[in-house]
C-alpha positions as CSV (number, residue, x, y, z in Angstrom):
1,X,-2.0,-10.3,-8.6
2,X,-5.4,-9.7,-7.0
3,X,-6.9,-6.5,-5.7
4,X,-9.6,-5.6,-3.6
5,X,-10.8,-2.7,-2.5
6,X,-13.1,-3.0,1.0
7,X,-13.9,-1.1,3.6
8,X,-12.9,-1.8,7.0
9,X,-14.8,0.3,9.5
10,X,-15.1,3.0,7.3
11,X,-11.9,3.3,5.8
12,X,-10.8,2.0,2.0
13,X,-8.0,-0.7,2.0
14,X,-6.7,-2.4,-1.1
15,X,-6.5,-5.2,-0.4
16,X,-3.5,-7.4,-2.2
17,X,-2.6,-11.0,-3.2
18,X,0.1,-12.5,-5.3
19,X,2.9,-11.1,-7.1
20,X,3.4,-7.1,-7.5
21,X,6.0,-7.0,-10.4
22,X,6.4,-5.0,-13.7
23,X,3.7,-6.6,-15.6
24,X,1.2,-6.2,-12.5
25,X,2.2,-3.2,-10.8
26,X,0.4,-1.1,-13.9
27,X,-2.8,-2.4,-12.8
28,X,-2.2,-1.3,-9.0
29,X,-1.3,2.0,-10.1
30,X,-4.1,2.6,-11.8
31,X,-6.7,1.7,-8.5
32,X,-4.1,3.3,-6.5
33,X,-4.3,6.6,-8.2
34,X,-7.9,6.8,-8.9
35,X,-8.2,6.6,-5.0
36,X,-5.5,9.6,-4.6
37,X,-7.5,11.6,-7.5
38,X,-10.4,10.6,-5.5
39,X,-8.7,12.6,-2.2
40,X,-9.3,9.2,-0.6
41,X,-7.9,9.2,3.5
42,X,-6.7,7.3,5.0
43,X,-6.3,4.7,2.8
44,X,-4.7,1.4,4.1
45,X,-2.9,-1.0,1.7
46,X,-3.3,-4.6,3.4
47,X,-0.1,-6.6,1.8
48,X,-0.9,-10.0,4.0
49,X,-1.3,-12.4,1.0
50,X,1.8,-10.7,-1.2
51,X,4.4,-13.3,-2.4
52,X,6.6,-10.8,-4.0
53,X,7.9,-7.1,-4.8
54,X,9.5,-5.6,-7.1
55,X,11.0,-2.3,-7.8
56,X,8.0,-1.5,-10.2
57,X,5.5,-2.1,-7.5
58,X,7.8,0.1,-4.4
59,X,7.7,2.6,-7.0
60,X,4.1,2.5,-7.4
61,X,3.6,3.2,-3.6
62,X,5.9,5.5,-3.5
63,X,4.1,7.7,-6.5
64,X,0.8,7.2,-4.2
65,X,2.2,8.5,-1.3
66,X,3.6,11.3,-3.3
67,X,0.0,12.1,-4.5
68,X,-1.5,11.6,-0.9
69,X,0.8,14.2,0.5
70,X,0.1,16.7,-1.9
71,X,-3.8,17.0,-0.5
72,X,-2.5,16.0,3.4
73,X,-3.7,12.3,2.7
74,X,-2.5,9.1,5.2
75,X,-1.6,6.1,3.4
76,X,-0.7,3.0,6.0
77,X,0.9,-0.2,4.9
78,X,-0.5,-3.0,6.8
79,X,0.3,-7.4,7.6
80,X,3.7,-7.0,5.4
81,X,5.2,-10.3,5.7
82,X,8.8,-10.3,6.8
83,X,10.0,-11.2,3.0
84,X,8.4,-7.9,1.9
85,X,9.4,-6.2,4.7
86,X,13.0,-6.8,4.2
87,X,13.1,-5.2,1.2
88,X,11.3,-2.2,2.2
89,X,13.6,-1.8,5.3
90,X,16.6,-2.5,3.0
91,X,15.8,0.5,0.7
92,X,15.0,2.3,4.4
93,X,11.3,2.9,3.1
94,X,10.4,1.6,6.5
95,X,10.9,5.2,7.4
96,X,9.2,6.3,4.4
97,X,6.5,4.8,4.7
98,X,3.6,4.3,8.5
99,X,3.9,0.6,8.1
100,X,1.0,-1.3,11.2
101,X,1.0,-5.2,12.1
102,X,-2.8,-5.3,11.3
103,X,-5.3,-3.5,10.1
104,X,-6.4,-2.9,13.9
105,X,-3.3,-1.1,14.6
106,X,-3.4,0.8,11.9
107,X,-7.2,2.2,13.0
108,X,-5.2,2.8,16.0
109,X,-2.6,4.8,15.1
């Protein structure tokens, strides 16, 4: 797995590639929560070049959300492909979680 961390138009996004499993999603969670501790919002999560998610890694989101709500924080998923998707509307997370096509809808709303 790769991360990034840009900024698109003012706004942090990690930027992901590759596999988010048990042996990756550690990493993540580390970036993820240094941006929470950081009071970081929004922050946008850009999926669009993820091949694969595990429990490990929904788990990881979900513990950043968690820590985003606690200070009034946004987190947005954005460019999920449908294989990801599926398993976040499977575990109904889709109503968890503001999921946006692309980053420009997510700037949007």
């Amino acid at each position: 797995m790769q991360i990034r961390v840009v900024e698109d138009n003012g706004v942090k996004v990690i930027a992901l590639a590759g596999e988010i499993d048990m042996h990756t999603s550690p990493v993540l969670r580390k970036e993820l929560m240094s941006l929470v501790q950081k009071k970081v919002t929004p922050l946008f999560v850009d999926f669009n070049e993820v091949s694969y998610i595990d429990s490990s890694g929904i788990a990881t989101f979900v513990e950043g959300l968690k820590g985003m709500k606690s200070y009034g924080g946004t987190l947005k998923l954005v460019d999920i492909p449908e294989r990801i998707m599926d398993i976040f509307s499977f575990a109904k997370l889709d109503k968890v979680f503001e999921i946006r096509g692309t980053l420009h809808d997510a700037h949007n709303g």
